[in-house]
Structure formats: C-alpha cells, structure tokens
N, C-alpha and C positions, 0 to 999 in steps of 0.2 A: 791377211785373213788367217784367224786360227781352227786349222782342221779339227774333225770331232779326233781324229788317231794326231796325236806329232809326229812319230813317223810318216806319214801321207797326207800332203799339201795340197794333192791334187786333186779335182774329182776322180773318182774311179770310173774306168772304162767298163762299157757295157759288156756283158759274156756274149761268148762266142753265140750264135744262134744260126739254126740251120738255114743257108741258101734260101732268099726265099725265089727265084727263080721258078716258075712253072714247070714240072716234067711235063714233055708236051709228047711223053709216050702214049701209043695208043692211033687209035683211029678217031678222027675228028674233034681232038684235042685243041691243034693250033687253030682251025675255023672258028671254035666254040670261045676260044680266048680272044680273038680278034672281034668277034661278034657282040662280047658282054664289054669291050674297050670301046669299041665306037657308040653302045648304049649310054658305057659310061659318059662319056663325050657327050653326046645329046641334052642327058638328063643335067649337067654344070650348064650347061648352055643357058640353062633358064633360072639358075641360082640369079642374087641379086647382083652380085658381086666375082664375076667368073677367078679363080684360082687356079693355080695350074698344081697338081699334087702326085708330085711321081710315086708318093709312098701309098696313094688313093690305087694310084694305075697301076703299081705292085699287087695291091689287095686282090681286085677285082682279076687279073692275071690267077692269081693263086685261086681263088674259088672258081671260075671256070673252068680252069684244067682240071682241079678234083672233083666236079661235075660232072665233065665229059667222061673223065676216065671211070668213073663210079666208083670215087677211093676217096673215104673218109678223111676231113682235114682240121689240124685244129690250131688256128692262129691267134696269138696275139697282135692284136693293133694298138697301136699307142695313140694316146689322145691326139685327135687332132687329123687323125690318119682321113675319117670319114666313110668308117666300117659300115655302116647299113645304107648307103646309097651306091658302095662298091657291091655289095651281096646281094642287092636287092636288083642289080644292073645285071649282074650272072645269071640271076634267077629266073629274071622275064625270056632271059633267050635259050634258054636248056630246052624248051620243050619236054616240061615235065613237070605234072605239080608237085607245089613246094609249100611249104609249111614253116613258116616263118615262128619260131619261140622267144617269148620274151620273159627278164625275171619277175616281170609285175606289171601288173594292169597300167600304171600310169607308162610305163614304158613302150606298153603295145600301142596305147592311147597316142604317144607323141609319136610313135613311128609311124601312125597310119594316116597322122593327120597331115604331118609332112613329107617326108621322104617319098611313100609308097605312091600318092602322087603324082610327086616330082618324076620317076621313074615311066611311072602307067601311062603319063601325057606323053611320054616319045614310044610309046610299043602298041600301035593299035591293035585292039586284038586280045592284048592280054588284059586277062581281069580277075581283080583281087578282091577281098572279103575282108573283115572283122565277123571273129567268133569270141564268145566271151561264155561264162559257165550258166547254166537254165536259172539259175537264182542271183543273175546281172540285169535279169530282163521282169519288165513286170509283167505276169499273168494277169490275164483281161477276167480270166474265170472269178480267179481271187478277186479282185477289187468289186467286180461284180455283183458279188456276195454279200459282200460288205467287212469292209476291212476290220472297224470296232470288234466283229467277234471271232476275229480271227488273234488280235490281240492275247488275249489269257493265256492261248494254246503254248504262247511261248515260255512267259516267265509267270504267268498267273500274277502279273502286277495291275495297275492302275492304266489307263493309258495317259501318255503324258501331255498337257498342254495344247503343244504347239501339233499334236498327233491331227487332230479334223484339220486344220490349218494347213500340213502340209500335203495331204490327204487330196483338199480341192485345188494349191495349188499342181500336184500330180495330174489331176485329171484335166487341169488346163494345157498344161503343156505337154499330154499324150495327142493333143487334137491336132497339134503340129509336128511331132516326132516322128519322124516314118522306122524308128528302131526301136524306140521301148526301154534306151539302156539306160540305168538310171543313174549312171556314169555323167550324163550328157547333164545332168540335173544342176541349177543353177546356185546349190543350197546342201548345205550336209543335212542328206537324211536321217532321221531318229533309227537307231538300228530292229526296234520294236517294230516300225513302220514298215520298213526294210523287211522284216521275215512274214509281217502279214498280207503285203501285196507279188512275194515271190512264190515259189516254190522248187523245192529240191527236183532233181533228176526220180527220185522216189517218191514224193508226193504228185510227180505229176501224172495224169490222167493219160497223156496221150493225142496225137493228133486225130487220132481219130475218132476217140471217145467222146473226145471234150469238148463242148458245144461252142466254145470259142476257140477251138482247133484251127480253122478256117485264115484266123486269124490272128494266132498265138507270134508276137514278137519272138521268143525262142528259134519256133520253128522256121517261121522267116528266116530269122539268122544262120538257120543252118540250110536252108535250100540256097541261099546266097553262096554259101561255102562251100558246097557240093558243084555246083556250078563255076567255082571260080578256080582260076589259074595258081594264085596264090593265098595261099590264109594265114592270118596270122594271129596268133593264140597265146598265150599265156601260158607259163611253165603247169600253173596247179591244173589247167583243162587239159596238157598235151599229157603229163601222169597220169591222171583221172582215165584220159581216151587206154591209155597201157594196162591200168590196174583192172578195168572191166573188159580187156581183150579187146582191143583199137574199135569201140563199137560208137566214139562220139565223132570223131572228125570223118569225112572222106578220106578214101585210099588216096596215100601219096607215096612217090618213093625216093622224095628229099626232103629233109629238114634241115632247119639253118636256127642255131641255137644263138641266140644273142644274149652276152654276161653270163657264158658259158661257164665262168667258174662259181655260181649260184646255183646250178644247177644238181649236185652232187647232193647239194645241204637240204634243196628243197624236194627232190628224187628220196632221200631217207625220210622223209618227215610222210610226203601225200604215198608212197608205196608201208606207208605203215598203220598202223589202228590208233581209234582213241573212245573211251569211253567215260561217262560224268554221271553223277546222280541226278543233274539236271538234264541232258539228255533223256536218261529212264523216264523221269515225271512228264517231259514232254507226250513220249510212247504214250508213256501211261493214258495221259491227259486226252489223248488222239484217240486213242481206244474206245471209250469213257462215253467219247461221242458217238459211239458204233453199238455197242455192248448194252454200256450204263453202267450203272453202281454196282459191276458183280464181282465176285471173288475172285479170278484170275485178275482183274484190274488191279483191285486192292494190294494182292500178293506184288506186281512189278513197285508198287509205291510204298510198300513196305520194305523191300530191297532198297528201294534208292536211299530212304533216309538211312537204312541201318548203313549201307556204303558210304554214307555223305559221313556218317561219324567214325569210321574205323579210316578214312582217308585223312580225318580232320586231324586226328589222334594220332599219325604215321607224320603229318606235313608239322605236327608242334615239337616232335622232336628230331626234327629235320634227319628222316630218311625216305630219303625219294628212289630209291634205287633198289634192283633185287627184291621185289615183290615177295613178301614172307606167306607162310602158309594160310594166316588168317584170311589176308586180300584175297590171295586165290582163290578161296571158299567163298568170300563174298560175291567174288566173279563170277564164278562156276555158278551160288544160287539167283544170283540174275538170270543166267545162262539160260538155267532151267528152267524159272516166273515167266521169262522172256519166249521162252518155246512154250510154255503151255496157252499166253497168250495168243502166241498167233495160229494153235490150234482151235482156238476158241473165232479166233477172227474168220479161218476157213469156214470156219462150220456156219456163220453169221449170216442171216437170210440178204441182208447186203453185198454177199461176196459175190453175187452170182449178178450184181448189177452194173452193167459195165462202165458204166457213165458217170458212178457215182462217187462224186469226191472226197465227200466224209469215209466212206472206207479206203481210197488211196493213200490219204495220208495219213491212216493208221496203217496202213500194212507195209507200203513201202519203205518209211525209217524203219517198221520193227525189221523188216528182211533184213535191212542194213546194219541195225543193232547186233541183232546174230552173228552177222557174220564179222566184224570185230570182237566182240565176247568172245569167240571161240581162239582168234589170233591172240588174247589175251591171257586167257586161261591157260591153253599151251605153246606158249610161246617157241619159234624155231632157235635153234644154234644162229642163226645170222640176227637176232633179234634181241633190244634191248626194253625193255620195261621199265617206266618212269613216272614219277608224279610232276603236275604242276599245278602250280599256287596260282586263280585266276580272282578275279573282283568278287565274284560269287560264288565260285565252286573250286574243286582241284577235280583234275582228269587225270584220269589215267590212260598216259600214252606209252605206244607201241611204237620203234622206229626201225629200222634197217641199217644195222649197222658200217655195209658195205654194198652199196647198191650195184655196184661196177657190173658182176656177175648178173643180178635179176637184170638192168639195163643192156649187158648184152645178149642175153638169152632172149628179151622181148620184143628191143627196140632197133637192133642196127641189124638184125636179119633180112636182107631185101631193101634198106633203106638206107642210100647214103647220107651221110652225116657232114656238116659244116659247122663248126663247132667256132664261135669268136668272140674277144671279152680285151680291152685295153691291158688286162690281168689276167692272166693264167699260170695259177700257182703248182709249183712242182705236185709232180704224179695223178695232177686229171685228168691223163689219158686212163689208168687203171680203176680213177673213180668214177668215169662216165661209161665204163664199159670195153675201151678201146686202148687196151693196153700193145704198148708200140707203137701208138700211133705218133705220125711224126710232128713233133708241134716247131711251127714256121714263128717267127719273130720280125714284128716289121717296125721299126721305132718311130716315135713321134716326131710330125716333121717341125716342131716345135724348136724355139732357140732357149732350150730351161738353162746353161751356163750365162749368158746373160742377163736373162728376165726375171729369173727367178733365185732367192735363197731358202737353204733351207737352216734353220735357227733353231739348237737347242738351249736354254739356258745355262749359264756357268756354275750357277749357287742357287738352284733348288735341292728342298729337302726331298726326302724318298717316299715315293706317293704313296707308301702307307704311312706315314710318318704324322702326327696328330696335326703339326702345322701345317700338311701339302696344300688343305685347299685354299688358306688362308695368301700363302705365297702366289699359289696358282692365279687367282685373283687379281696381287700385286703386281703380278707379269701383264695378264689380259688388259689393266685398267693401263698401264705404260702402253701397249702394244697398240689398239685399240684406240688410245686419243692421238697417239704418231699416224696410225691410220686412217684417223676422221673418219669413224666408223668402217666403214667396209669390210664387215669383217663375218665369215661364218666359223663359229666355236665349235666345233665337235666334241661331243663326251660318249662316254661309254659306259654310264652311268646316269640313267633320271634324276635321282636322288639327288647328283652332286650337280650336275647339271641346272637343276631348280634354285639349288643353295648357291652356285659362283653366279646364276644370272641376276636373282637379286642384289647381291653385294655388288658386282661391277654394274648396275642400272644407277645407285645411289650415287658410284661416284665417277659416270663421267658425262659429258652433256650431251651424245647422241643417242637416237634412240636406239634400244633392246626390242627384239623380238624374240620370241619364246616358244618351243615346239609343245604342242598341245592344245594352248588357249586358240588356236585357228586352223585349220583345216591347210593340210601340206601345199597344195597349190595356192592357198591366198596367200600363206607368208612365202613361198618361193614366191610370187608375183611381184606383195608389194617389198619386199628384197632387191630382189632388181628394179624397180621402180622408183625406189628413194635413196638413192647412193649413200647415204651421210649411217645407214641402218645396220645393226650389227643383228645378226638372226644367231641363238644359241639352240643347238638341236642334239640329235643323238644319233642311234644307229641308222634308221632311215633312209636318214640324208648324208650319210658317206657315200652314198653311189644317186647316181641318176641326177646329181642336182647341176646346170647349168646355164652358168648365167657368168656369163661372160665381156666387160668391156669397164667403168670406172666401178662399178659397185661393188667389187670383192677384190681386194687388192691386198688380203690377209686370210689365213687359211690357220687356224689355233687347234691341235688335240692333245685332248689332256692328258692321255698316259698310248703307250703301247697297246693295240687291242687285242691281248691274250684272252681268251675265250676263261671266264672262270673253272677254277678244279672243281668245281661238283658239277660240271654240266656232265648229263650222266651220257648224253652220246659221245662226247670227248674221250671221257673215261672209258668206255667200251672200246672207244679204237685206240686207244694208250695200252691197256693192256694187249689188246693184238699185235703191237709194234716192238718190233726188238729197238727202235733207238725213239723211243715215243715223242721227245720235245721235238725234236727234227723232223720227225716224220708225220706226226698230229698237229703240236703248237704254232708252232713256226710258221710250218706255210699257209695255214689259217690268218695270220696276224699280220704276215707279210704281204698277201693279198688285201687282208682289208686296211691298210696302213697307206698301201698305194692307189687303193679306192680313194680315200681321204685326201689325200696328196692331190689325184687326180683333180679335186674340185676347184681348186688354182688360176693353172694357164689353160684357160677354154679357146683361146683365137691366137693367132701367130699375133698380134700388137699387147697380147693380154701381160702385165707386169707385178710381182708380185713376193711375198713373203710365207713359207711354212713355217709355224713353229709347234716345234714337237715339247710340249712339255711332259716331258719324261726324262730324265738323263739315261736311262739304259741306252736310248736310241746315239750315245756318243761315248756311250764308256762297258759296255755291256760285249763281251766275246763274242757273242753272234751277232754284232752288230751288220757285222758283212753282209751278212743274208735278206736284212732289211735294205741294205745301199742296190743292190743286185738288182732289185723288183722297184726302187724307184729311180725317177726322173733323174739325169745325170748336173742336177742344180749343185751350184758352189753350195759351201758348208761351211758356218760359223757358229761359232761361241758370246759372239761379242755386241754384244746389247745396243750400246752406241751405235755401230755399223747399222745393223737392223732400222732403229729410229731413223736413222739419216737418211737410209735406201728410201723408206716407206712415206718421211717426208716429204721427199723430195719426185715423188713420183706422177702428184698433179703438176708438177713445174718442168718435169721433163715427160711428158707423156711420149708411148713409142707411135712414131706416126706409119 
C-alpha cells in the first residue's frame, strides 16, 4: 500500500485523549454511575440484537458522574459508541429534568422515535415529551378561518394548485393526529400552506384569548413538556427559549447537547437579527388589515421597496459585508415607518380587543421587527453584519461573532451541561461558553484498519483547475461501477453537484439519485432500500444520514470542506485570530470532513471505501490535522487496490 506521506507507511495513531475514567469525587457519584449502567443494561436487553459495548458502558459512566457531581462534560464519541441511548440511560436516573438538544428536527424526530423509548420502557415513572417550535404545529384558529385568505398575507402571490388539496388532505389526518405536528405529515407541504395554517410565537393569540385555546396543539405540547421528566427540543427552540430569557421550555437544570459541535454555528446565527423587505411588506400587509389604506401603512411599503433596491444594487456588486452608510439609513428609516406604525396600531380601536386575531398578527411580528431594526442599525463590537442572496429577496443579517461569552453568561449559570457529538473539533469548549472544560475521547468500537480505506486519487488536476470536474466525474464513473452502485457523493457545492450528477447518470447503468428533486427522507429511504443506488447530495447529508449494511459500500467527496473566503462570519472571526487558518479554517473542515467520513462504517460488519477527491487531503502540510479527527483507516493512492477492495466485497461479505 502507498501512504498519502512516503515517509509514513503506517496508519497514524490516535492523540493522546484524556482518561476517560469517571472521577467518582463527590457524594453520590459511584451510586448514580452504577444506577445509569444497570439502566443501561436493561434498555440493550430489548435491542434486536444484544451487543456488548464497553466503549457504550464507558459513555454512560462519564455522563453520570458529571451528573451527579454537577460538572459540565464534553465528550466525543465515535461512531458506533451509541451516545444517546448511553445519555439518555444517565438521564432517566439523575432525578432531575433534562433537556435533551438536538442539531435538527429530523434528529430530535429519530431520537424520540427510537431510543427515548427504548430507555422510558425500563424506568417506570419517568416521562418524556417532544417540544417542537409554535409554527411546527397547526393552529386550529388559523385553519378555521380559512386558510385561502390567509395566503396573500405572505407572498401576495396566487395560491398554488395543489394548496385546497392539501388543505383537505390536513384536515383528514388532524381527525387522527393527537399532536398537530406537521412533521408527522405523509407529504411535503407547500411552504405557502405551511405559513397560513401556522403561526409565529407573535402572531399567536394566546391560550387564553383564543377561542381554540382549549385545544391549541402547541399548547398541548408544551403542558406535555412541563409535566415531563425529560424533553427534548431542537437547537433553534432551546436559543429561541435563551434569546427571550428561558420563558419557552420548563425550568430544567440539565441539558444534554447532542452534535454538539453544530451548536456554536447555529448559537451565532438564532442569538442574532435578520431583516428583508419582504418581511417589511408582510407587516405592512398585516397592518393593512387592521388600519386600512392609511399613510403610516403606505410609508413601511415604501421603505421596503426602496430597501429591496439599495440591497439589490449592494448584492450586484458583490458586497455583502460592513454595511455602508447608505444601508444604515435605509435601516434606521424603516426603524422609524416601523415605530410610527405600531403607534398607529396602539391607538387602533382593535387593540383593546383581546381575542382578536387580525390585530395579533399585526402587532406581534411588528414588535419583532423592531426589535431586530434596532440590533441592525447599531450593531455591538461582538456583531457582524451581512447580506444574503435568497430566491426572492436578500436579507440582511446580524450574527454573533463569538457566542461563547453570551452562552455562558445565559446558559450554564445553574445548569449542568453534557455536551456530545462523534466530532468535536478543537476549541468548543471556548465556543459554547465552557472554556477549560475537559473534553473526554472515547473511540469508535469499530474495526476502520480492516474495513475500511481511505483513497485519494494519484493524478487529479487542482479542483479549481478548468478540467477538475470533468476528471472528477472519470474517478466517480470507475469508482461507482466497481461498486455496483452503493455509493453516497457528497459535494460542497449544488451547482457542481447538479453538473457531475448528470454526466455520471449518462454513463453508468445504476441508478442516480439526486438531492432536491425529493424530499430528504424519501431519498434516504429509497437509498437504503435499493442497494444497487448511488444518491448525490450536499451539505445536508454529511451528518445525520445512516444507513448502514450492503447499500453504501462507497463514500465519495469532492474537495476539502473549507468554508468559502467571503463567508462574512468566517471572516469576522479570521480577523480576531492571530493564526486564523488554524484557528477559523481548519477545525471547521476538519470536523465536517469527519462528518462525511462518518457516513461509512455504521455497524461493526459495515465494509467499505472513502474517497477523498481532492489531493490536498495527501499532499497538503496540514494534512496531519485532518488524519487527527478521522477514522484510523489504511491510506492509499492506488486506484487498482481501491477497484479490487470494493469488488470484491459482495463475494467476501464480513459476517
């Protein structure tokens, strides 16, 4: 085998990582760790397949002792470990609620559906919840109403089609739903549909106000949650609960952060502002229906367009960064349209009636407007200001350059922290707030020197280089028919992603699947469903996707995921850095790099091929810092090798 280095033949050994060892200091430490291992215990008992996983019973060890002792923990687990049924074992016996965070709905989705459970069936007694954000659940008030004229309010377009259609199938399967999510929905909703059967935390009325209060899915869900032992919620609802002063979830005084290192990115983004001229016209629009045709309306929608063209005129000669004086002023006279409005709204013989919905959902977004305009306008020292290019508008966003500080001023006062992600990339202890915290290392009990290779090519050109994607292509269509499909493509790029999926669909005989033309869980389904299916995707699906056993026996990314040089939070925190690639790029790329990696070997029998088309990742001086953060998999160069491993692996399957 030829290494990516000639001096170094061998896999490199993994770094040193601390002990993971429980410190069982403290009072009622070792009871509490013995108590979450025999939970643990119970809860495999009723797996299909019982496993024995000493790096599971490590886990679960480490989270009850920093449990008990009420000392913030932040572990990496490696694939394979089986981190949330050890976390969620510690959780039920703490005697304490806990607050389970996830990086995305579909992850809270699979967690709740499986794991939580699997756990809750051996702990009688304890009881868990799903929370999800007020505009997951459909308002009985809205639909009631009648959805059609709820429509305009959004985009003032047409309504679409299939809108009545899906409208009566909604009201079929609310007669069975005892939750309202419309998550559970058997169909992608029209997102039109979607905003006129929901409402925001600010359009909404209130339980008490609102004549379908009674029986608001929302609130349901959160009397569930308030009543229950454990909840578990989603990154953008547990921000949301910090940024309005903890006023959505129940008091808890544990949280257990699952893909902990998504947290930091997605902590800058919801602890920050955003504002759009389509937003404004919505206000406006809401108003409109309160007011009527008067001059305070008119002035917010005279703003919007004139905003909508000094953004359009800012995005054509690509500067999205440092907000010039003109924008400011545009900001500021919204600021101003925008408060005279909702002076106009107080005074409104409507305002004084409490039940009434047409004035909610004009006063609530406008309070909300406000109070972004203002974080816009004068933005703090920790804050970065930016445009973005969307299908119909460009926003302007506000983010938080370094959340660390606002997270631990708001969030770990009173409340211990479990922090755990397969990845955890250098210095997320100072980006979540918990600087010194000690981060524990627990490896995957996975066999990757056997199972797995990982494969750069010898003789590709340099991916800016006018021939890369052309090559790229030539690699995927060899790799791809050696692996009779099975194969998920990662890119990092749509554009190119679109462009190498059609050219390798023409020439090889399995089939392509394609991120977009279907809804993420049909193509992860029929993915795993039809072995012989190569699915090309993007950012997405570098994390969360698993599907484990003949159907993905190839793992393809097309470059290095270096975050591009104008993303303008990057660049905010490059300049704060004295060694900025090391300390910004790197461990960003390094984590999502072993994200992708990750999607592989899912099961101790799983067998399989990376290939990294990029050649930095074999010839590149920092390549070290990439090998560090992935899988301890052999390393080659050699194209043949590769074909023959990948060959040969329906004819040696591992049993």
């Amino acid at each position: 085998m030829r290494s990516f280095d000639p001096d170094d033949d061998e896999v490199p050994e993994a770094e040193d990582a601390p002990d993971a060892t429980p410190r069982r200091d403290g009072p009622g430490v070792a009871p509490a760790v013995a108590a979450a291992r025999r939970r643990l215990d119970a809860a495999r008992a009723h797996l299909p397949r019982r496993e024995d996983r000493p790096e599971q019973d490590t886990l679960v060890d480490v989270v009850a002792a920093a449990i008990a002792a009420q000392r913030s923990a932040i572990i990496e687990a490696g694939t394979g470990v089986g981190k949330s049924l050890a976390y969620l074992a510690a959780a039920s016996d703490a005697g304490r609620r806990a607050v389970v965070v996830t990086a995305t709905k579909n992850l809270q989705d699979q967690l709740a559906d499986r794991d939580v459970p699997l756990v809750a069936a051996t702990a009688p007694g304890w009881t868990t919840a799903v929370l999800k954000g007020r505009a997951n659940y459909v308002c009985r008030m809205r639909l009631s109403t009648g959805v059609a004229d709820q429509l305009p309010l959004d985009a003032g377009e047409d309504l679409p089609r299939s809108a009545s259609a899906q409208v009566r199938r909604i009201q079929t399967w609310l007669r069975a739903s005892a939750t309202g999510d419309l998550d559970e929905l058997a169909f992608e909703l029209d997102g039109r549909v979607r905003r006129a059967i929901t409402v925001t935390p600010a359009e909404c009325l209130g339980r008490a106000a609102c004549p379908q209060g009674s029986a608001c899915y929302a609130e349901l869900a959160r009397d569930r949650a308030a009543a229950a032992d454990l909840v578990v919620v989603n990154a953008h609802l547990y921000l949301a609960h910090l940024a309005v002063g903890a006023g959505i979830l129940p008091e808890h005084d544990l949280v257990i952060i699952d893909e902990a290192h998504e947290f930091p990115e997605i902590a800058a983004e919801l602890l920050g502002a955003s504002v759009s001229p389509g937003r404004l016209r919505v206000v406006a629009a809401a108003a409109r229906a309160v007011l009527g045709p008067v001059a305070v309306v008119d002035a917010v929608a005279g703003v919007a367009e004139r905003l909508q063209e000094a953004l359009r005129t800012r995005v054509a000669v690509v500067r999205r960064t440092d907000l010039d004086e003109g924008l400011i002023q545009q900001l500021a006279a919204a600021r101003e349209a925008a408060t005279q409005l909702a002076g106009a709204l107080r005074e409104s013989p409507e305002a004084g009636e409490r039940a009434n919905a047409r004035f909610r959902r004009a006063a609530g977004p406008l309070a909300q407007l406000l109070v972004d305009l203002r974080r816009l306008v004068a933005p703090g020292d920790g804050d970065v200001a930016y445009l973005t290019e969307r299908e119909r508008d460009v926003t302007v966003d506000l983010a938080v350059v370094d959340p660390g500080p606002l997270l631990a001023s708001t969030l770990w006062p009173g409340v211990t922290g479990v922090l755990v992600s397969a990845t955890i990339p250098d210095g997320l202890d100072r980006a979540v707030g918990l600087p010194g915290c000690e981060i524990v290392r627990i490896a995957s009990p996975f066999d990757y020197r056997h199972h797995a290779l990982l494969y750069v090519p010898p003789d590709l050109p340099a991916r800016t280089a006018p021939e890369a994607e052309l090559a790229i292509t030539d690699e995927l269509v060899t790799l791809i028919t050696a692996a009779g499909g099975r194969t998920l493509a990662l890119f990092t790029n749509r554009g190119v992603m679109a462009r190498v999926a059609a050219a390798v669909a023409d020439r090889i005989e399995t089939p392509v699947l394609v991120q977009g033309r279907l809804s993420r869980d049909r193509l992860i389904r029929r993915f795993r469903e039809e072995p012989e299916t190569s699915l090309f995707a993007v950012t997405s699906f570098w994390q969360g996707v698993d599907v484990p056993g003949r159907s993905l026996h190839l793992v393809t990314i097309d470059r290095l995921p270096f975050g591009v040089p104008t993303d303008p939070l990057a660049a905010a925190r490059r300049q704060r850095a004295e060694h900025p690639f090391v300390e910004v790029d790197l461990p960003r790329a390094t984590m999502l790099l072993a994200q992708g990696v990750g999607r592989l070997i899912r099961s101790s029998t799983d067998r399989g091929v990376v290939a990294v088309l990029d050649t930095r990742l074999a010839d590149a001086p920092y390549r070290a810092h990439f090998f560090r953060r992935l899988p301890p998999m052999r390393r080659t160069r050699d194209r043949d090798q590769v074909i023959s491993f990948l060959t040969g692996l329906d004819r040696d399957p591992v049993q």
